[in-house]
C-alpha positions in Angstrom: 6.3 -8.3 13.0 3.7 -5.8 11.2 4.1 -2.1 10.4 1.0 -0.1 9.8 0.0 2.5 8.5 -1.9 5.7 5.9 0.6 6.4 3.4 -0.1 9.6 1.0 3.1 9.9 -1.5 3.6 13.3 -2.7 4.3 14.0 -6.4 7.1 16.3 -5.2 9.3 13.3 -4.0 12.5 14.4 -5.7 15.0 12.5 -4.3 15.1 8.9 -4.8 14.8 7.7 -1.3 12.2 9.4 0.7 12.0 7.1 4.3 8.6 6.3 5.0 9.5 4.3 7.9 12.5 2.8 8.9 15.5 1.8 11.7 18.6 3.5 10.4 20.8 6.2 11.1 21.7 7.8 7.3 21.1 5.7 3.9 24.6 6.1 3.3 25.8 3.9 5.6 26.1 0.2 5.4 23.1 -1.6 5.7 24.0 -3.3 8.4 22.4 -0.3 9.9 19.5 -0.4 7.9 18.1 -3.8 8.5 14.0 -2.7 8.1 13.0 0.2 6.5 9.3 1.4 4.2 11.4 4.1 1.6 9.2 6.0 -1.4 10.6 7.2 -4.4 10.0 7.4 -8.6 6.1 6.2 -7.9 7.5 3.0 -5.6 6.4 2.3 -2.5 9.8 -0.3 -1.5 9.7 -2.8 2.1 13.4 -3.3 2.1 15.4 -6.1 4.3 18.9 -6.9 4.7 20.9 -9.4 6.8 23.4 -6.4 7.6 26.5 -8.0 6.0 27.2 -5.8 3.0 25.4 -2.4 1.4 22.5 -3.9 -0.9 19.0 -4.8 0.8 18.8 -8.5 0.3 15.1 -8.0 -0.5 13.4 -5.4 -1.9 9.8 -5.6 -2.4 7.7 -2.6 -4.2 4.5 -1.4 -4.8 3.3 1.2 -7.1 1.8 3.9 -4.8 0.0 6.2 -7.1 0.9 9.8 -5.8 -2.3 12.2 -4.2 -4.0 8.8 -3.0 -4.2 7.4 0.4 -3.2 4.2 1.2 -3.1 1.5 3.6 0.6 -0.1 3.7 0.9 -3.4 5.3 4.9 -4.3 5.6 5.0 -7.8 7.1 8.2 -10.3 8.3 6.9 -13.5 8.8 8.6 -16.6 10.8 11.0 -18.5 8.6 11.6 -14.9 7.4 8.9 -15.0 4.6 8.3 -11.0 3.9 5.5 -9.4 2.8 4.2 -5.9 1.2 0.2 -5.3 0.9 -1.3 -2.5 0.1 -5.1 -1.3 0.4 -5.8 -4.9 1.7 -4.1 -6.6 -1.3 -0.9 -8.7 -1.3 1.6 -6.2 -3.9 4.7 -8.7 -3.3 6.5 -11.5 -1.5 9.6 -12.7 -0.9 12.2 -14.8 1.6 15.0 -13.9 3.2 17.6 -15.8 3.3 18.9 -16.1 7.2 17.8 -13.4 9.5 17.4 -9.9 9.1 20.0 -7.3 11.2 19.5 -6.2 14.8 20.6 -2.2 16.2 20.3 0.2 18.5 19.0 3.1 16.8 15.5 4.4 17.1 12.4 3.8 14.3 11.8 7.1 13.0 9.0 8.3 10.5 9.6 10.2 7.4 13.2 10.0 7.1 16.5 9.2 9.3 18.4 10.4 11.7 21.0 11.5 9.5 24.3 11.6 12.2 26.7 11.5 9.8 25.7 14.6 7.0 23.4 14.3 3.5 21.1 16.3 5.5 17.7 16.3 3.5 18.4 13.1 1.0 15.8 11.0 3.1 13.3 13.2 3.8 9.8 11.9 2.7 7.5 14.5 1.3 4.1 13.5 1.7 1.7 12.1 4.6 2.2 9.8 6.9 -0.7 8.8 9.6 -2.2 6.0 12.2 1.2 4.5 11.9 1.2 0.8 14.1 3.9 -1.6 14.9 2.5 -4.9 16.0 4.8 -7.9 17.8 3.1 -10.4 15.4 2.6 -11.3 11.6 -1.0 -9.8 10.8 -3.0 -12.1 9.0 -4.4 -11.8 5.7 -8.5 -11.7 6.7 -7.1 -9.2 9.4 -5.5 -7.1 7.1 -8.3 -7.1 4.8 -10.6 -6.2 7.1 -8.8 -3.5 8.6 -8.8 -2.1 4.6 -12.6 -2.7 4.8 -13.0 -0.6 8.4 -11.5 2.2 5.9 -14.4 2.9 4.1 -17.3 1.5 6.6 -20.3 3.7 7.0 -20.4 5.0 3.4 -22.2 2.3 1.2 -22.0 2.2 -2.8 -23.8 -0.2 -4.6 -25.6 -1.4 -8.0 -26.5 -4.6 -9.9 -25.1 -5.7 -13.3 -25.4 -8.5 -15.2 -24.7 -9.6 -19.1 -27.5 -9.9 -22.1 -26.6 -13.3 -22.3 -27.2 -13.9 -18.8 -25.4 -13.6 -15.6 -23.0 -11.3 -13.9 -20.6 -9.7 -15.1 -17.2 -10.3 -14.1 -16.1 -6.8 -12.9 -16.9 -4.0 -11.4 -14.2 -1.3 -11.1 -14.2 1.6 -8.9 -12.2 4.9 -10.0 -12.0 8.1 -8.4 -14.0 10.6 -10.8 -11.3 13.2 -9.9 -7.4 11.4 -10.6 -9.0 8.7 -12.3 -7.1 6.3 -10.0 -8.4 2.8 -9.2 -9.7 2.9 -5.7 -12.1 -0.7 -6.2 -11.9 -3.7 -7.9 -15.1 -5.8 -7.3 -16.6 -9.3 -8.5 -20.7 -9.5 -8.3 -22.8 -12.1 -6.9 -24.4 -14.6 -8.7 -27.4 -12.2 -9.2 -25.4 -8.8 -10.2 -25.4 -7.0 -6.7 -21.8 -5.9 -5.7 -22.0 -3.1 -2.8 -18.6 -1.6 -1.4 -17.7 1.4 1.4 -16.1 4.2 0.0 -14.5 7.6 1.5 -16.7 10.7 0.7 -16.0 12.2 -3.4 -17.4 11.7 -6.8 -16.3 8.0 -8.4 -17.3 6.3 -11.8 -17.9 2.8 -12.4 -16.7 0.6 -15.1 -18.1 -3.2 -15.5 -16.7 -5.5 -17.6 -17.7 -9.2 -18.6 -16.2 -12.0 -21.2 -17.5 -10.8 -24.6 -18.8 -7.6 -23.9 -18.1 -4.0 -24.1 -17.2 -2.3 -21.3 -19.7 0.4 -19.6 -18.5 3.3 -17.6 -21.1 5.8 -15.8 -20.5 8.3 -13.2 -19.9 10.6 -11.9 -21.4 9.3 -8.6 -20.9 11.3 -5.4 -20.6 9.6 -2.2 -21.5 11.4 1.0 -20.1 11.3 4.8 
């Protein structure tokens, strides 16, 4: 099983569980009702699991999801109940659970709970949740990755780089000009040419190679 989907945390998550996506009727329940859920809260992006025989998810799995920033979640429950959490087309974390997780009857709801049974408000997500996708199957990692790269088709960035002393260097890292946040981390060809899609807005580059300085430049402003 796969859930899918365009996460955009807000810095105004208060509370400490925010449901991104889940199957669950209040978080104050036993987990036995909470067997799957995405929750968001402090800067984490959490998949959460639990075999439904006490309160505590048996696995817990998090990602820091910088707030402002859009990103791709991949929550993933393998057979032989390996779990997985990637995020913009990179595995964050892994674990197994031990026996299988809970089964119940409520619905999958989106930026919260149902909330029968009072706390009205404690699992509301604030922030933006779209293109959301449930698949009957474990996505694979080049499909996941290429689904990140689909992102950012049609708007091309690219440069060359390479070292005094010969050869590329070993990094090229893509920030957003704006929140300074991390948005590409690329390794050149043997020549120097990296190239990678990007979402229209203004970005700086850094390279970085074994015994060298690093070197920043931007801004750079990238089109629709």
């Amino acid at each position: 099983m796969t859930f899918e989907l365009l996460f955009n945390a807000s810095a105004a998550q208060t509370n400490q569980r925010g449901y991104v996506l889940g199957k669950a009727r209040h978080y104050a329940n036993t987990q036995a009702e909470l067997p799957l859920a995405l929750v968001y809260g402090q800067g984490l992006l959490q998949w959460q699991l639990d075999r439904g025989n006490d309160y505590i998810a048996d696995i817990s799995i998090p990602a820091l999801a910088q707030a402002g920033e859009t990103h791709l979640v991949h929550a993933i429950y393998r057979s032989a109940a390996e779990c997985e959490l990637w995020l913009n087309g990179a595995l964050a974390g892994k674990a197994t659970l031990s026996g299988a997780a809970a089964t119940n009857a409520f619905p999958i709801t989106i930026g919260g709970v149902a909330e029968l049974t009072g706390g009205v408000g404690t699992t509301t997500l604030v922030g933006r949740i779209d293109e959301v996708a449930i698949y009957n199957t474990a996505l694979s990692e080049s499909t996941i990755k290429a689904r990140q790269e689909l992102r950012f088709a049609g708007s091309d960035f690219s440069g060359n780089v390479t070292k005094i002393t010969g050869g590329p260097a070993d990094r090229v890292i893509v920030w957003n000009w704006t929140t300074s946040h991390v948005v590409r981390v690329l390794t050149p060809s043997a020549s120097g040419d990296w190239s990678c899609g990007l979402p229209p807005g203004d970005y700086g580059m850094t390279y970085i190679g074994t015994a060298c300085q690093p070197v920043t430049h931007g801004p750079y402003t990238v089109t629709a």
